[in-house]
SEFIZA-3560 file (N, C-alpha, C; in Angstrom, 3 decimals):
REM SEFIZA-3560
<numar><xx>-74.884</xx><yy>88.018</yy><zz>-12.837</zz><atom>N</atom></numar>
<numar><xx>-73.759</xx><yy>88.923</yy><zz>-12.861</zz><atom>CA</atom></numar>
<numar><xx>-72.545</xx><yy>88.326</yy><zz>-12.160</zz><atom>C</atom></numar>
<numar><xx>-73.041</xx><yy>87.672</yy><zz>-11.153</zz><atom>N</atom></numar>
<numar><xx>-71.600</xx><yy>86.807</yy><zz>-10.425</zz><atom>CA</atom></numar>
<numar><xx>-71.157</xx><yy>85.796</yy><zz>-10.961</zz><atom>C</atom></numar>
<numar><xx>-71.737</xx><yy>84.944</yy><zz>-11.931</zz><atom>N</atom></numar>
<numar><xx>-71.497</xx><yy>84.055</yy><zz>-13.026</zz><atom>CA</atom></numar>
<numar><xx>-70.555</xx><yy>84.706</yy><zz>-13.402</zz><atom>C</atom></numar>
<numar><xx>-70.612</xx><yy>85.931</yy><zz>-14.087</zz><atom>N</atom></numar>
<numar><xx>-69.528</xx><yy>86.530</yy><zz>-15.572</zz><atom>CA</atom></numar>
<numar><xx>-68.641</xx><yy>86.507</yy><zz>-14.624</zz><atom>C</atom></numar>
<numar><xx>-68.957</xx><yy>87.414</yy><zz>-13.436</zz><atom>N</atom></numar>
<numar><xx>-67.341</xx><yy>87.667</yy><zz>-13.418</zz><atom>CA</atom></numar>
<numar><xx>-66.521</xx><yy>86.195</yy><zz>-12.714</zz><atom>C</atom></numar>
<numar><xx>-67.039</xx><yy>85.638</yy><zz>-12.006</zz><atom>N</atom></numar>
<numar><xx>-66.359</xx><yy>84.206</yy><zz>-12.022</zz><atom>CA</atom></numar>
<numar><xx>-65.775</xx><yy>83.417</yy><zz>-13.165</zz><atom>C</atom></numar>
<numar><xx>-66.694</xx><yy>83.676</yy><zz>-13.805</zz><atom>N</atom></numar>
<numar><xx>-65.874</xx><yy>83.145</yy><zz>-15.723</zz><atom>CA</atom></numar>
<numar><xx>-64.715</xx><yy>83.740</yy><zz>-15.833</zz><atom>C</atom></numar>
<numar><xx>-64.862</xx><yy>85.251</yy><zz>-15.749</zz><atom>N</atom></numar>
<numar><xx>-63.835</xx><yy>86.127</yy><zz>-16.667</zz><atom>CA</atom></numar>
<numar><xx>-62.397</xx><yy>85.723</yy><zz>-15.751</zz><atom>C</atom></numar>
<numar><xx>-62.842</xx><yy>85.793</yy><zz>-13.959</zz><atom>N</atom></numar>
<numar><xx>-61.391</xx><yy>85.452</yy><zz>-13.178</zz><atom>CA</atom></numar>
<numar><xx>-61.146</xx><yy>84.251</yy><zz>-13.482</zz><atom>C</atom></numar>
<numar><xx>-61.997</xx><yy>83.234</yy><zz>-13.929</zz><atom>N</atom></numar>
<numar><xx>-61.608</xx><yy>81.530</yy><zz>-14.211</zz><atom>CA</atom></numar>
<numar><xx>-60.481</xx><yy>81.848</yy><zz>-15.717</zz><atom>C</atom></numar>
<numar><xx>-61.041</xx><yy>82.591</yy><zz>-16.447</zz><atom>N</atom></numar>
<numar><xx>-61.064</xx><yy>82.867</yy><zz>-17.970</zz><atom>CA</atom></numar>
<numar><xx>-59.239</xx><yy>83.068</yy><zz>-17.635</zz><atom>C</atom></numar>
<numar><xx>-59.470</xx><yy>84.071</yy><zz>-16.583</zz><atom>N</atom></numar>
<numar><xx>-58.016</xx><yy>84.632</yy><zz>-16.433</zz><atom>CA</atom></numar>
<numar><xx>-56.779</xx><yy>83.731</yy><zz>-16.139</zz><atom>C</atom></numar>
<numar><xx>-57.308</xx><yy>83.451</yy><zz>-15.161</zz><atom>N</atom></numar>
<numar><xx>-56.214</xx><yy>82.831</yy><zz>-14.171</zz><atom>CA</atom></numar>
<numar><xx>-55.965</xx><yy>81.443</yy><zz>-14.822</zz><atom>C</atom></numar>
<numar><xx>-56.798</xx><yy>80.512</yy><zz>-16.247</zz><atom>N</atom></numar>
<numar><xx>-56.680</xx><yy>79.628</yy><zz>-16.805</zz><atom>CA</atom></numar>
<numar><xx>-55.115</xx><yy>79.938</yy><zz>-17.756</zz><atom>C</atom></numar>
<numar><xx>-55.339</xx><yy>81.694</yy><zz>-18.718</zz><atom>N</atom></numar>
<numar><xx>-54.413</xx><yy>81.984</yy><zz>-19.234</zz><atom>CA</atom></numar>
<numar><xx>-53.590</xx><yy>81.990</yy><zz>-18.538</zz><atom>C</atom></numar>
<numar><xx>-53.445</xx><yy>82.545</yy><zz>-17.367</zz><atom>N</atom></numar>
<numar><xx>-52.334</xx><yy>82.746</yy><zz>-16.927</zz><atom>CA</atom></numar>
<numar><xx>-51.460</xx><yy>81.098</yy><zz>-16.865</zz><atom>C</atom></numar>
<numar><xx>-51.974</xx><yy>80.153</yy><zz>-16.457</zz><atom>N</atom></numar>
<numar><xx>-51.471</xx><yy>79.087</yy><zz>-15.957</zz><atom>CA</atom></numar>
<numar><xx>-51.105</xx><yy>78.448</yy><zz>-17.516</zz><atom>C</atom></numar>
<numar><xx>-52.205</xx><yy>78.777</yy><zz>-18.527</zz><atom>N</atom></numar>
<numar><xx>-51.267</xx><yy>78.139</yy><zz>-19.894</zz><atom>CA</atom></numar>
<numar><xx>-50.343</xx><yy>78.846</yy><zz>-20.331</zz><atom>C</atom></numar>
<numar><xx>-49.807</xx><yy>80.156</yy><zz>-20.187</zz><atom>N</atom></numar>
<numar><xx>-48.520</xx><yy>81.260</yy><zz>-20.360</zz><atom>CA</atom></numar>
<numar><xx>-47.964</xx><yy>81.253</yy><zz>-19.309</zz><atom>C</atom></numar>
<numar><xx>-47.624</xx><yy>80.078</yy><zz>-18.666</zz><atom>N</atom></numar>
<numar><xx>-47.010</xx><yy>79.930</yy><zz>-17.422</zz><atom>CA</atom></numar>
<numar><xx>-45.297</xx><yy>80.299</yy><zz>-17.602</zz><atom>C</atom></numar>
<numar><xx>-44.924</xx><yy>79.007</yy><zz>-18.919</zz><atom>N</atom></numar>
<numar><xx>-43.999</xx><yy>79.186</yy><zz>-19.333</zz><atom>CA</atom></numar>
<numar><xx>-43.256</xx><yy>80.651</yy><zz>-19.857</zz><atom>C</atom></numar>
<numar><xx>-44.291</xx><yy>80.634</yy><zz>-20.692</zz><atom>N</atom></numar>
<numar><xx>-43.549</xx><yy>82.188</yy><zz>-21.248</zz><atom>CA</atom></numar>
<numar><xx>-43.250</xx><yy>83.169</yy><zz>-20.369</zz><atom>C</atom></numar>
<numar><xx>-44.348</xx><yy>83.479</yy><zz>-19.334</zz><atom>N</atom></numar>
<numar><xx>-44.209</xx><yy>84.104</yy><zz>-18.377</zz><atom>CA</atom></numar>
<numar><xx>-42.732</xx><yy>84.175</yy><zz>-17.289</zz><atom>C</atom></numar>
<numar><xx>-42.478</xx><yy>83.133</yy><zz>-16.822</zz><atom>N</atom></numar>
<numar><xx>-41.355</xx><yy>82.697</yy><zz>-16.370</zz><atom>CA</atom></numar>
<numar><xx>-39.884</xx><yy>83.073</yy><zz>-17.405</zz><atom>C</atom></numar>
<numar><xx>-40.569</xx><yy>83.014</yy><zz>-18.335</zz><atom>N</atom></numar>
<numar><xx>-39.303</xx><yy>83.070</yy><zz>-19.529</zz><atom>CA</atom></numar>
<numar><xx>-38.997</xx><yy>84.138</yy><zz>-19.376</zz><atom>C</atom></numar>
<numar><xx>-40.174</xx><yy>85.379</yy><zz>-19.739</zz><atom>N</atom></numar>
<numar><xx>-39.914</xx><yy>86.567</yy><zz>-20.054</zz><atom>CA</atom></numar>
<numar><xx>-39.246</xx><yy>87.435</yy><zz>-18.577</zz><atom>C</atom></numar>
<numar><xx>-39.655</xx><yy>86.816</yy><zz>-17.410</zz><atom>N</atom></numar>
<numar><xx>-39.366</xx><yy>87.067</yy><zz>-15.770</zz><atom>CA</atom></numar>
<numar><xx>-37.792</xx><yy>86.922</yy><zz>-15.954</zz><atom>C</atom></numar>
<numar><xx>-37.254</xx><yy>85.772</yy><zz>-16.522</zz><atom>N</atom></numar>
<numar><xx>-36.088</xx><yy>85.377</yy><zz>-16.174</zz><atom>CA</atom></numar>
<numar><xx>-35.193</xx><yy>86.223</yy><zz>-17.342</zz><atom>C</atom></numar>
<numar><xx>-35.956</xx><yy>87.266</yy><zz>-18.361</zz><atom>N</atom></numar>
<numar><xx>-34.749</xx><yy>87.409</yy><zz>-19.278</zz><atom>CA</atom></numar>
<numar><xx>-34.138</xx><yy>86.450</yy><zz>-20.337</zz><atom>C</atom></numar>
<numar><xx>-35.257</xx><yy>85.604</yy><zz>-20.643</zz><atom>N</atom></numar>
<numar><xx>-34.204</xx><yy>84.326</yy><zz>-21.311</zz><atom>CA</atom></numar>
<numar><xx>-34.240</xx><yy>84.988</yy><zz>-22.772</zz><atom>C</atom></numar>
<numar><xx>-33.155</xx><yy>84.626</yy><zz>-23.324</zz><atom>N</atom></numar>
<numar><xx>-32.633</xx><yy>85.126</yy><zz>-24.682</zz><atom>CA</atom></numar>
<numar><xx>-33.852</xx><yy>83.793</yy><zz>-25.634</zz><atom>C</atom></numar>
<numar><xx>-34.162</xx><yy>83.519</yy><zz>-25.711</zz><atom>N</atom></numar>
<numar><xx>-34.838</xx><yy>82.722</yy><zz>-26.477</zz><atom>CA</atom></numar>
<numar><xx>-36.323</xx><yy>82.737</yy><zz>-25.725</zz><atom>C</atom></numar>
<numar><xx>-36.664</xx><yy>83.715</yy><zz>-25.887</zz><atom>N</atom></numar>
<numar><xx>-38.011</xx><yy>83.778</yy><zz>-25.288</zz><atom>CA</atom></numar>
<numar><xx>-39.372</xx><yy>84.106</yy><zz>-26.533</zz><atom>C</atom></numar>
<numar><xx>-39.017</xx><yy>84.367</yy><zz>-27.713</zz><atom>N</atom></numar>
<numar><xx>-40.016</xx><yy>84.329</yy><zz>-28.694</zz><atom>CA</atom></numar>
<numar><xx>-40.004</xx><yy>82.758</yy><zz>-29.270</zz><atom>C</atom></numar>
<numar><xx>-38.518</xx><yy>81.831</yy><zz>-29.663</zz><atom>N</atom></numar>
<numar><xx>-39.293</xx><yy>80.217</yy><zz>-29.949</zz><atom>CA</atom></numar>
<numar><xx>-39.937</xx><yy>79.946</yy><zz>-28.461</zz><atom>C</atom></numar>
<numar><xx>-39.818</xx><yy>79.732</yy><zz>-27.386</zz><atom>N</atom></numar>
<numar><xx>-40.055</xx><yy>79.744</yy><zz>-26.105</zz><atom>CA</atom></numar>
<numar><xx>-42.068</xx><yy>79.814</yy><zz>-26.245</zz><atom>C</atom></numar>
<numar><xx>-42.139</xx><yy>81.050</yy><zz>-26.285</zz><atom>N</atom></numar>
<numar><xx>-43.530</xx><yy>81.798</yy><zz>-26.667</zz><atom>CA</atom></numar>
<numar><xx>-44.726</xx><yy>80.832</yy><zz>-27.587</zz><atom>C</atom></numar>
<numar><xx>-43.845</xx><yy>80.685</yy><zz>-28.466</zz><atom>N</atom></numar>
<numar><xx>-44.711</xx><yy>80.406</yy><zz>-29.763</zz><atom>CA</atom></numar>
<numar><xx>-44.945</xx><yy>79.056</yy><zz>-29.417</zz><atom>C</atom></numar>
<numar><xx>-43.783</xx><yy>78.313</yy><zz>-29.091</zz><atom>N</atom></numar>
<numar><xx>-44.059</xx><yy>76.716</yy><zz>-28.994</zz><atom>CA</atom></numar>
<numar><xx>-45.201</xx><yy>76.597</yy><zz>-27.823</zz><atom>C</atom></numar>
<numar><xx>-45.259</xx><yy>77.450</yy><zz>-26.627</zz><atom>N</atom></numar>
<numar><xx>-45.894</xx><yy>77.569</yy><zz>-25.460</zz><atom>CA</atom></numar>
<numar><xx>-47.277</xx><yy>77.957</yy><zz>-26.016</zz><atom>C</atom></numar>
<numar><xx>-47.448</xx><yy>78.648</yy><zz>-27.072</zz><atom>N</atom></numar>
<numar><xx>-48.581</xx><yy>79.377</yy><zz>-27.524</zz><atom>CA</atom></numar>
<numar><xx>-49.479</xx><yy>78.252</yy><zz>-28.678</zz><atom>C</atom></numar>
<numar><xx>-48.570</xx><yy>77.417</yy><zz>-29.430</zz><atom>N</atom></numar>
<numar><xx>-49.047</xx><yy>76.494</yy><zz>-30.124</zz><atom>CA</atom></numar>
<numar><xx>-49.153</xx><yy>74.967</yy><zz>-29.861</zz><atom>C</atom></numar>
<numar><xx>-48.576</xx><yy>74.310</yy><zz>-28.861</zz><atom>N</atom></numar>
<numar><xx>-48.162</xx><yy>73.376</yy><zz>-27.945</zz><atom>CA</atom></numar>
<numar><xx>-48.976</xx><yy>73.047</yy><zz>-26.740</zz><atom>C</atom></numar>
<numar><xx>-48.897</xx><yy>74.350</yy><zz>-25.640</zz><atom>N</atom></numar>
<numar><xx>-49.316</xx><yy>74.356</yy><zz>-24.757</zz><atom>CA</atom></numar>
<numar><xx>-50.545</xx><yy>73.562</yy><zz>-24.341</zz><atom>C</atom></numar>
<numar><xx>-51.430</xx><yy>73.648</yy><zz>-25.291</zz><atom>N</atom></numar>
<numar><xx>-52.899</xx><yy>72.795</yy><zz>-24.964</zz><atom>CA</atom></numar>
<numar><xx>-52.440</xx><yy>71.306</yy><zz>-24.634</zz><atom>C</atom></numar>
<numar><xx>-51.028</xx><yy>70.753</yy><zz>-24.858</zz><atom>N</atom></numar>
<numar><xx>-51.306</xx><yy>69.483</yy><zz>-24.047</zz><atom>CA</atom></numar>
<numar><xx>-50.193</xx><yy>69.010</yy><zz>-23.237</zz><atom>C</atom></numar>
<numar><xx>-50.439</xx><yy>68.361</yy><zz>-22.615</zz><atom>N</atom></numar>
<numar><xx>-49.729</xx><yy>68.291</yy><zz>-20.959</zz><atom>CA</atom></numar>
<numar><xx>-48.246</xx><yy>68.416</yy><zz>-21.515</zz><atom>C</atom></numar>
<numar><xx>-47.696</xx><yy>67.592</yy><zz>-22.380</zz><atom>N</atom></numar>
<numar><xx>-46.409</xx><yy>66.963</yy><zz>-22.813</zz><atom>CA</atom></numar>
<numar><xx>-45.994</xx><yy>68.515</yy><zz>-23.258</zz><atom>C</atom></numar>
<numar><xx>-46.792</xx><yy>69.021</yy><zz>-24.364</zz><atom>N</atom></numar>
<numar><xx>-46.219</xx><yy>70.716</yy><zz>-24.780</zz><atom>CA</atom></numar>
<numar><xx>-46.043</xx><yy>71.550</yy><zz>-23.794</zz><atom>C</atom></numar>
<numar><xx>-46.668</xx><yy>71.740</yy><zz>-22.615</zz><atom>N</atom></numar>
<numar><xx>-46.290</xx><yy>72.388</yy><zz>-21.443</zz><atom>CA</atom></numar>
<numar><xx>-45.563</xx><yy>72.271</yy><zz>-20.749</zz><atom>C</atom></numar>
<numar><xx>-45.437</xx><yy>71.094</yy><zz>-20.198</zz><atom>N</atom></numar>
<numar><xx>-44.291</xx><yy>70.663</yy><zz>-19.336</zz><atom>CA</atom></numar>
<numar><xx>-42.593</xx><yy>71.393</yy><zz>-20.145</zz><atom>C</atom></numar>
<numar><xx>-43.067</xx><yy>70.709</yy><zz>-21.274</zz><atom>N</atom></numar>
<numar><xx>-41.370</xx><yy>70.607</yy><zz>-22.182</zz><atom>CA</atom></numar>
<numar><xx>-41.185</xx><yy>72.083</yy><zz>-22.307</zz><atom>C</atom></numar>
<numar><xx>-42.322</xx><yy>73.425</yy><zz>-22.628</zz><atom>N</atom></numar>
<numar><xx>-42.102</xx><yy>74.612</yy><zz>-22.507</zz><atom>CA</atom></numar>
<numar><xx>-41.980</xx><yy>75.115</yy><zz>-21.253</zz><atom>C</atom></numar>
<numar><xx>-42.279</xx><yy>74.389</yy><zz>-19.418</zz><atom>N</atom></numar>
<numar><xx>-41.896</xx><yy>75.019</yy><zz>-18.813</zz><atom>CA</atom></numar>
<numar><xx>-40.599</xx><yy>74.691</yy><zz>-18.089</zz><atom>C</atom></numar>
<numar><xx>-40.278</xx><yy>73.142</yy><zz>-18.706</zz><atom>N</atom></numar>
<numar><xx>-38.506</xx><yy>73.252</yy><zz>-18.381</zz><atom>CA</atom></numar>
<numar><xx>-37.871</xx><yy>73.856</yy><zz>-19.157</zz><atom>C</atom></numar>
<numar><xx>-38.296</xx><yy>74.348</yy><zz>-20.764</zz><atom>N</atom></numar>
<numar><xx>-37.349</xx><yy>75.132</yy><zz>-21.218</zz><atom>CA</atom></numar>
<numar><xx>-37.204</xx><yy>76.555</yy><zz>-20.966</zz><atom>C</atom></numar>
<numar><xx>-38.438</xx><yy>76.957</yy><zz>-20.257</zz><atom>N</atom></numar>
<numar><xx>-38.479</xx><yy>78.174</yy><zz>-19.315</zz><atom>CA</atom></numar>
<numar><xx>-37.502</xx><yy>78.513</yy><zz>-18.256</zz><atom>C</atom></numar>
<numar><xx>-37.956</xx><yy>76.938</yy><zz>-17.763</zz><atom>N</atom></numar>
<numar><xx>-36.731</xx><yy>76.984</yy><zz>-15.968</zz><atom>CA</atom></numar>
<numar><xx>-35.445</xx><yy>76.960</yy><zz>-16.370</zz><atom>C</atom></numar>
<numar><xx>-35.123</xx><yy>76.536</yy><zz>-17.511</zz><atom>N</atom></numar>
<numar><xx>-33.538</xx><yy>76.140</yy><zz>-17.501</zz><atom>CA</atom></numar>
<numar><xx>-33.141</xx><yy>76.674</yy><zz>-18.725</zz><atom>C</atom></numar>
<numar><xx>-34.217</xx><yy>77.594</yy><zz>-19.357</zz><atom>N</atom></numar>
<numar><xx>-33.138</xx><yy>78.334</yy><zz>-20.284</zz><atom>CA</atom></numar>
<numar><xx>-32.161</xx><yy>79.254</yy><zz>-20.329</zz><atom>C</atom></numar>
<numar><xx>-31.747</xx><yy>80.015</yy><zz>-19.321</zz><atom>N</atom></numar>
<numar><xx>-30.284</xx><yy>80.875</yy><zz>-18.914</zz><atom>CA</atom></numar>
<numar><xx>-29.370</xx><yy>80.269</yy><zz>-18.594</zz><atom>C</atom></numar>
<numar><xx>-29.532</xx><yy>79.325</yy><zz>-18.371</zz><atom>N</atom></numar>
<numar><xx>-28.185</xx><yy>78.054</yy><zz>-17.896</zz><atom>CA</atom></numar>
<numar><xx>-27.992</xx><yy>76.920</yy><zz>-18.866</zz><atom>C</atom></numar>
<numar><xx>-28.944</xx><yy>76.986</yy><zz>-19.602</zz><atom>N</atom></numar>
<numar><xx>-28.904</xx><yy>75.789</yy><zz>-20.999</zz><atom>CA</atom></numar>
<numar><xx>-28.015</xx><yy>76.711</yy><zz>-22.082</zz><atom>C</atom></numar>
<numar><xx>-28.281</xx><yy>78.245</yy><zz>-22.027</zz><atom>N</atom></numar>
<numar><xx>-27.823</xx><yy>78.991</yy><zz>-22.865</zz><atom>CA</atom></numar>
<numar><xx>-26.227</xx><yy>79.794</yy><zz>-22.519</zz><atom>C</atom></numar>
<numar><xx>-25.949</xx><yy>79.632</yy><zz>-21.133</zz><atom>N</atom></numar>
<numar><xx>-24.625</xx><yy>79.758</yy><zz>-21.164</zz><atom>CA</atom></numar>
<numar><xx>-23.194</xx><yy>78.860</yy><zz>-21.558</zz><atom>C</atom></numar>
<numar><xx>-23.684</xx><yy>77.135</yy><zz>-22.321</zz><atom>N</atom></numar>
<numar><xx>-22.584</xx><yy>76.700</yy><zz>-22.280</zz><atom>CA</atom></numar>
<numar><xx>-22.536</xx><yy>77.020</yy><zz>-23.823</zz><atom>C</atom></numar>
<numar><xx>-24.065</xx><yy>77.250</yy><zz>-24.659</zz><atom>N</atom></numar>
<numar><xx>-23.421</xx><yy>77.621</yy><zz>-26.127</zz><atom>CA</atom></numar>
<numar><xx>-22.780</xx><yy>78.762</yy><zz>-26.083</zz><atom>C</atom></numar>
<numar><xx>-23.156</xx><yy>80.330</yy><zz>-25.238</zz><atom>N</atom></numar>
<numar><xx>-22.490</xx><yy>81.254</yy><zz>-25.370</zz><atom>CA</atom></numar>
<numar><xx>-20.593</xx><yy>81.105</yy><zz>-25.655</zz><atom>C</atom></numar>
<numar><xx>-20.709</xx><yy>80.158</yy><zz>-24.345</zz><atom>N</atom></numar>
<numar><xx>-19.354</xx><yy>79.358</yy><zz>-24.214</zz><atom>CA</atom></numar>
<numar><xx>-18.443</xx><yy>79.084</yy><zz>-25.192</zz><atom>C</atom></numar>
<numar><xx>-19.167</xx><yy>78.312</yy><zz>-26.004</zz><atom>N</atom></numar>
<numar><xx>-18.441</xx><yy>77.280</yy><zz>-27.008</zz><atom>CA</atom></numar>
<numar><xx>-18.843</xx><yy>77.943</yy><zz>-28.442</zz><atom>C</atom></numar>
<numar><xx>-19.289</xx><yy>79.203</yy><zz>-28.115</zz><atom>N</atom></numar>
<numar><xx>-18.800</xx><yy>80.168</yy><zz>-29.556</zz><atom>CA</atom></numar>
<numar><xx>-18.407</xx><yy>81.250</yy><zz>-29.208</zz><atom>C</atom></numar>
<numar><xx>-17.695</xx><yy>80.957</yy><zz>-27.945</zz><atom>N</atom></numar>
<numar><xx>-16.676</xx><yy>82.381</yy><zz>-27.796</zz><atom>CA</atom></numar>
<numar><xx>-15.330</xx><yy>82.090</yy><zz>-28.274</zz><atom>C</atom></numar>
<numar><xx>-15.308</xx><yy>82.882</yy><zz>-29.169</zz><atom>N</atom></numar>
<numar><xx>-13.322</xx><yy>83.240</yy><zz>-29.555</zz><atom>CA</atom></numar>
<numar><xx>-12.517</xx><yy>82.180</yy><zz>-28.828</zz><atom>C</atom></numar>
<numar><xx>-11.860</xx><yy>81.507</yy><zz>-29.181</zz><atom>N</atom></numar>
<numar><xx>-10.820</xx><yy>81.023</yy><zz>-28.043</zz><atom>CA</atom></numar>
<numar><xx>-9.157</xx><yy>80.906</yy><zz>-28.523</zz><atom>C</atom></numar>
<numar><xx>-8.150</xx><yy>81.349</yy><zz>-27.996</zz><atom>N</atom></numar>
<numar><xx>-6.984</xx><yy>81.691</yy><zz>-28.751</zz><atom>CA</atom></numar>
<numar><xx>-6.321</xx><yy>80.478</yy><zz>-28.807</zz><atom>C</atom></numar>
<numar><xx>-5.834</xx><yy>80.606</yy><zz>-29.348</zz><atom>N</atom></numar>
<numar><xx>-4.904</xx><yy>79.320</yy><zz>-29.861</zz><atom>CA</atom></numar>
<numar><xx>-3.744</xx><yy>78.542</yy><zz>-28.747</zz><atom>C</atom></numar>
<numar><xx>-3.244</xx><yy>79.898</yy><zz>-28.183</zz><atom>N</atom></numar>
<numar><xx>-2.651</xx><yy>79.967</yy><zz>-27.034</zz><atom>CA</atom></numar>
<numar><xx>-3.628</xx><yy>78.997</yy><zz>-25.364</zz><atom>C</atom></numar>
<numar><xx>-4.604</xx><yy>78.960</yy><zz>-25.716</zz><atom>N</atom></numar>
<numar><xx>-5.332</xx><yy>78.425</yy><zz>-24.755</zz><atom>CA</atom></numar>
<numar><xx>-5.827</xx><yy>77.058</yy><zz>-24.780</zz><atom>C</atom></numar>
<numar><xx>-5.876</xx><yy>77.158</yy><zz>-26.347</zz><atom>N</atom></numar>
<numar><xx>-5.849</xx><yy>75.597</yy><zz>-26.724</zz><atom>CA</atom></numar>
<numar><xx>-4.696</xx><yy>74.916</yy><zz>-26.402</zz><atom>C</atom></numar>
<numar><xx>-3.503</xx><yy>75.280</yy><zz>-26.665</zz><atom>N</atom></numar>
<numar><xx>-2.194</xx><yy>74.602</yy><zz>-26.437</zz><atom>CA</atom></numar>
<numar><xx>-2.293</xx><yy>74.609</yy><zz>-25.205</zz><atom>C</atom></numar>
<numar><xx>-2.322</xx><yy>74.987</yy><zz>-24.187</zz><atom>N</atom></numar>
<numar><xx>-2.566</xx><yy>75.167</yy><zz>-22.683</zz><atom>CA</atom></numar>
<numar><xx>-3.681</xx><yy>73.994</yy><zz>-22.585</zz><atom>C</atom></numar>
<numar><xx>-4.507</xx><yy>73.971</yy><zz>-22.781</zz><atom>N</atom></numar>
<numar><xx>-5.641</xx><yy>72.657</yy><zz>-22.496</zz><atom>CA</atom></numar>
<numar><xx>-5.506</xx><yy>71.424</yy><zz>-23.117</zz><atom>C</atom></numar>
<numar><xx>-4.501</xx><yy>71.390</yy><zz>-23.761</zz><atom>N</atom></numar>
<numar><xx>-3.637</xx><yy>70.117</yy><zz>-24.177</zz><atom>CA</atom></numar>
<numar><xx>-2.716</xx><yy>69.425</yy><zz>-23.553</zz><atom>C</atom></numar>
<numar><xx>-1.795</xx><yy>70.579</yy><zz>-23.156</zz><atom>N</atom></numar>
<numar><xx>-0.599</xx><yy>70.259</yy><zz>-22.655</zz><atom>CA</atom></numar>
<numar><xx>-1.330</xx><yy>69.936</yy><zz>-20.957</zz><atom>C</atom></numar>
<numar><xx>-2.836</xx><yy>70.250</yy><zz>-20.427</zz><atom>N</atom></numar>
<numar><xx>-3.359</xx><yy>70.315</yy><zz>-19.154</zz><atom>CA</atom></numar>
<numar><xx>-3.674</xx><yy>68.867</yy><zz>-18.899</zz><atom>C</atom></numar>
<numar><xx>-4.332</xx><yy>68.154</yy><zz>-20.688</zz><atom>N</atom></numar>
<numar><xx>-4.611</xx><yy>66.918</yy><zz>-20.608</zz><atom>CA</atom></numar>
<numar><xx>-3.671</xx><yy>65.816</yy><zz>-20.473</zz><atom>C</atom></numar>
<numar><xx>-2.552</xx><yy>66.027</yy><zz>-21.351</zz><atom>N</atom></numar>
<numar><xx>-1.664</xx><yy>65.205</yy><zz>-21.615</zz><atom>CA</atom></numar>
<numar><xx>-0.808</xx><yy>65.017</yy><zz>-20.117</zz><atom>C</atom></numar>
<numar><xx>-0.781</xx><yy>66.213</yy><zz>-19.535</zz><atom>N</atom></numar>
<numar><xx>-0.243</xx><yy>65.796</yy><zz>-17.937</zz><atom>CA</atom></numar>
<numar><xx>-1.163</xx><yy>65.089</yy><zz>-17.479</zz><atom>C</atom></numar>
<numar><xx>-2.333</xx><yy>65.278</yy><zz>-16.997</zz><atom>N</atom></numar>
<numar><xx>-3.222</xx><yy>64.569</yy><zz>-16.035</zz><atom>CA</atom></numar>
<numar><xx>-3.037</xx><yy>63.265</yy><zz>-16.760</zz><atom>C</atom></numar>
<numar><xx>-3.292</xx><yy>62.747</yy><zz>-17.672</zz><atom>N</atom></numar>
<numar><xx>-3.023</xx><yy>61.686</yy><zz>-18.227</zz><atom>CA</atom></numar>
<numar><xx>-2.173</xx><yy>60.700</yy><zz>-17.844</zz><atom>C</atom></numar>
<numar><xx>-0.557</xx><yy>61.792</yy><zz>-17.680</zz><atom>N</atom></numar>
<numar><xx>0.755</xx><yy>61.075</yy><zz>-17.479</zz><atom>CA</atom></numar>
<numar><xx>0.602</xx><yy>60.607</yy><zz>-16.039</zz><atom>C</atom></numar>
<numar><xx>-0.134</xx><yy>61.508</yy><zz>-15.153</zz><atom>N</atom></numar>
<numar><xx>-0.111</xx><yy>61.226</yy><zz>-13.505</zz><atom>CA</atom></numar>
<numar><xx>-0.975</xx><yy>60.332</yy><zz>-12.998</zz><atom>C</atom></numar>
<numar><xx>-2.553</xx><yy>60.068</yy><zz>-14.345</zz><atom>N</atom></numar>
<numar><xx>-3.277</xx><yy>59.275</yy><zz>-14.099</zz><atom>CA</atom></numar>
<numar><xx>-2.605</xx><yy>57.434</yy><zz>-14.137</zz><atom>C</atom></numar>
<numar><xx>-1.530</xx><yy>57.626</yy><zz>-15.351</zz><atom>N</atom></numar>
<numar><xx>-0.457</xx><yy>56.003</yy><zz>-15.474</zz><atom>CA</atom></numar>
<numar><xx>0.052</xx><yy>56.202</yy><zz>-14.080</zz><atom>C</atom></numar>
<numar><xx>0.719</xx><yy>56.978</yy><zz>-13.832</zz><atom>N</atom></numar>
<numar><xx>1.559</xx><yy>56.916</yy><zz>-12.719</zz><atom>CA</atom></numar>
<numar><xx>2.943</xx><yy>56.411</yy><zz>-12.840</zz><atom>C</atom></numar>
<numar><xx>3.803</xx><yy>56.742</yy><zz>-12.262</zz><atom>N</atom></numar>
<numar><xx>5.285</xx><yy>56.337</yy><zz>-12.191</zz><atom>CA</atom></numar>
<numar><xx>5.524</xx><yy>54.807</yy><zz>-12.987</zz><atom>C</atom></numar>
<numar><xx>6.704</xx><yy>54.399</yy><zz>-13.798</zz><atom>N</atom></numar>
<numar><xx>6.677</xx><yy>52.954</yy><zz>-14.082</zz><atom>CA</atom></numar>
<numar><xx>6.360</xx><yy>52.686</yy><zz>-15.138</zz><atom>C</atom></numar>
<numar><xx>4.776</xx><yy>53.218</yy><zz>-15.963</zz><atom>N</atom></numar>
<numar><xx>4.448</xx><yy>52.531</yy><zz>-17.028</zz><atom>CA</atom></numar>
<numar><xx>4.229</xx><yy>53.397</yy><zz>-17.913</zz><atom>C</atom></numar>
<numar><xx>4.664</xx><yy>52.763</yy><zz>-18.596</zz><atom>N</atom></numar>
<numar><xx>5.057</xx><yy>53.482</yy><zz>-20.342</zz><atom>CA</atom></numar>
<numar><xx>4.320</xx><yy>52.686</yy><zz>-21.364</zz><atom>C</atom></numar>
<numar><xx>3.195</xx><yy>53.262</yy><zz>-22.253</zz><atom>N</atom></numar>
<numar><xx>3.002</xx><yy>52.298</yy><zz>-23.158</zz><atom>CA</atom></numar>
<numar><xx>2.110</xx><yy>53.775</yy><zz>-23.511</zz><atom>C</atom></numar>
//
């Protein structure tokens, strides 16, 4: 009888450690937590599939804020502003004197 249940807590605490990732995922809120899941769920059995599902665990809310980023709206007006931001730093990076 102390066999089983040693199995069943081994049984357990094994899942737990291969849904490590997902787990973490689903903790952190990450917006991509079902590919996350599945790759963790079909992958997971070997070292390389785990690892790679639990950095994409650790660092998926911060991997996912620079696309939010770079498909947000951006006005036109702001573009001209981040042009005209480059083309100065540019001019100050020559420095006084040279023109080319």
């Amino acid at each position: 009888m102390s066999k089983l249940i040693f199995e069943l807590i081994l049984s357990f605490v094994a899942a737990g450690v291969y849904f490590l990732p997902a787990i973490i995922a689903d903790r952190k809120r990450a917006p991509d937590l079902l590919p996350l899941a599945v790759m963790n769920a079909l992958l997971g059995w070997s070292v390389v599939g785990w690892v790679v599902t639990l950095y994409w665990a650790l660092h998926s809310a911060d991997g996912m804020s620079h696309v939010r980023r770079a498909r947000a709206p951006w006005h036109p007006s702001a573009r001209a502003h981040a042009t005209v931001e480059v083309i100065v730093a540019r001019s100050h990076q020559r420095g006084p004197g040279r023109h080319s």
